[in-house]
Every structure is written in C-alpha cells, then in structure tokens.
C-alpha positions in Angstrom: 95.1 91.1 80.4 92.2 89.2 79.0 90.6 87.9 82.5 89.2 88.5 85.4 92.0 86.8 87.7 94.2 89.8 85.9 91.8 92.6 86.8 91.6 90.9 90.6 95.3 91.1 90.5 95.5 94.8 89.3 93.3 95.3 92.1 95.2 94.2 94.4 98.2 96.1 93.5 95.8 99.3 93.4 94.7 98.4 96.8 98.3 97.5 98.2 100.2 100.8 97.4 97.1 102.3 98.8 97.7 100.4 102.1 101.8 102.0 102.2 101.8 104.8 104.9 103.0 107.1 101.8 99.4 106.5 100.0 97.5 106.9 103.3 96.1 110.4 102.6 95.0 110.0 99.2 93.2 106.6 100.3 91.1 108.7 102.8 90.3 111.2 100.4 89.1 108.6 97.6 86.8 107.4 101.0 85.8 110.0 101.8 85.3 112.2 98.7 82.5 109.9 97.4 83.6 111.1 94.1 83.6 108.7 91.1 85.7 110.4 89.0 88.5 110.8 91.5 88.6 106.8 91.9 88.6 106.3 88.2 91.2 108.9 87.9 93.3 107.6 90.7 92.9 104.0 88.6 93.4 105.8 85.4 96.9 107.1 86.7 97.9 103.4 88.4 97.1 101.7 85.1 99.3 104.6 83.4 102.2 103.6 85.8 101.8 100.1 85.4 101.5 99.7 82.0 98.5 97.6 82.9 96.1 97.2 79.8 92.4 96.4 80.5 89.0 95.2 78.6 86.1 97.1 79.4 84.4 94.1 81.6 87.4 94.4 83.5 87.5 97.8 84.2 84.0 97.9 85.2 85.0 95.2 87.5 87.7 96.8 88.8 86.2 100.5 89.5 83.3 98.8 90.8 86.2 96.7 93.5 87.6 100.1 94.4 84.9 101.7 94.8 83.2 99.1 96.9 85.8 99.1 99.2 86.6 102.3 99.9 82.8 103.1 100.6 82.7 99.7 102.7 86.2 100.1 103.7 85.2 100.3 108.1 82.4 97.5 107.7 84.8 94.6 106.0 88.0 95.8 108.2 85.2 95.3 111.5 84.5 91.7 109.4 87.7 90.7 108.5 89.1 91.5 112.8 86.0 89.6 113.9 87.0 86.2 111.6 90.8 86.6 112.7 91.5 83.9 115.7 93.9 84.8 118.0 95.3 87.3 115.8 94.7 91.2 115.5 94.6 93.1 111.8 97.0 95.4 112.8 99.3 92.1 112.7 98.8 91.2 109.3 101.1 91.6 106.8 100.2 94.3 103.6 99.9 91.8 101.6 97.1 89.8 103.1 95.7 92.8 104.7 95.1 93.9 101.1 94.1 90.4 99.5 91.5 90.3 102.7 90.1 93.6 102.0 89.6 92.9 98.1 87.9 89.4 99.2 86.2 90.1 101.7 84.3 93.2 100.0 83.3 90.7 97.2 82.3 88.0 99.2 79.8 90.3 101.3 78.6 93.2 98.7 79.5 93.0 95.5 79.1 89.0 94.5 80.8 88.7 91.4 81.5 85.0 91.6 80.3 82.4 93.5 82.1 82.5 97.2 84.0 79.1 96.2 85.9 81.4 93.0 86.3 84.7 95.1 88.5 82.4 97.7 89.6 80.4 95.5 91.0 83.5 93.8 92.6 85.0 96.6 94.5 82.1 97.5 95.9 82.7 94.4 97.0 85.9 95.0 98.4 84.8 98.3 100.5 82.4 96.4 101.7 84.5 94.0 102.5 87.6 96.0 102.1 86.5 100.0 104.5 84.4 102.2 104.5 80.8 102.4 101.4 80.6 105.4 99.6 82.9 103.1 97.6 81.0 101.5 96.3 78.3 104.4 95.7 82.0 106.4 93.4 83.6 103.8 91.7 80.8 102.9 91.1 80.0 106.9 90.0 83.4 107.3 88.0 83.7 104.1 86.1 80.2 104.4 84.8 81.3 108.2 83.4 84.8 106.6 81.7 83.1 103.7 79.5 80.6 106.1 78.8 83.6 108.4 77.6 85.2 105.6 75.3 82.1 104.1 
C-alpha cells in the first residue's frame, strides 16, 4: 500500500472485525485501557494477519484513526444516531456502521483531509465493500454531519 485510500481501507477492516460480537471484548478494552501500546499491538497483529504492508505516513495515520475512535467512540456513535433520518444505528449494517464510525471521527476530530475527500472516501469504501444503497446512504448521512459541523 502506497496511499492513504489503502491505510483508510485497512482501517476499516481493523474497525469492522472489531465491530463482530466475537471482537466485542477486546474493542472495550482497547477503549477503555487508554493504553497506546495495546492499540498499536492490536494493529501490529491485524497487519500480521493480513499480510497488509504499510509506509510510515500511513501508519501514523492509521494508529492515530484507531485511536481517535476508540477514545471518541460514544461522542461519534451519539453523532452519527442524531444524522440518521428515520432510521436507528442499531439498524445499520457492519459495514456502514464501521465506514460511519471511521468518517465520522475524521470529519469531527482528527481533519486529515478536507471534509469533501473524507466523504468522498467513504463512498468509496461503501462501493467497494457495502451493498448497493451503500453509498447514496453514507454519503446522505456524511454530507448532513459535515455542515453541522461547519
């Protein structure tokens, strides 16, 4: 991987096997363990598994995604149920429950685009790993979350 589209991808995966029910304890104890080195080697091991190769801007970028999340984890799920019309988060498939998280904790505290390339981005990765309605969804949801936040 030689981009930062591929480190936003990795991301996702991280974030999506820690969204399975079989994941669920160690993604509360990466919350709530504060502890740097346990999300790096929690990454460490994924990247292991995956056979997933990074540059060092990307896995800055990555460890600081994860750990962004996890500490924001409560704040961007409250965000991403109050931009969701007529639907409720615990409705939402993995997959964009994940590519919401990942977007939504970028677009609100850790900036590392512009808000037009952070959706623009996850559209992507609702097209390449979410259903069909995927992509309209996150970008419908994504869009009313960055002009709340401008």
């Amino acid at each position: 991987m030689s981009n930062i589209r591929g480190a936003r991808e990795f991301c996702f995966q991280f974030f999506f096997h820690l969204q399975l029910p079989v994941f669920e304890s160690l993604k509360n104890d990466l919350s709530e363990n504060d502890s740097i080195g346990n999300v790096r080697k929690s990454i460490s091991e994924f990247k292991e598994s995956t056979n997933t190769l990074l540059q060092d801007n990307e896995n800055k970028y990555v460890e600081d995604q994860v750990i962004n999340t996890l500490k924001n984890y409560k704040v961007i799920e409250e965000t991403i149920s109050k931009h969701l019309k007529n639907w409720k988060i615990s409705r939402l498939s993995k997959v964009d429950h994940t590519n919401l998280l990942l977007a939504v904790n970028e677009l609100c505290f850790t900036k590392f685009a512009p808000n037009v390339v952070i959706i623009n981005e996850a559209i992507e990765i609702s097209k390449k790993f979410g259903s069909a309605e995927s992509a309209s969804f996150i970008n419908g949801v994504l869009d009313s979350v960055s002009k709340s936040n401008a």
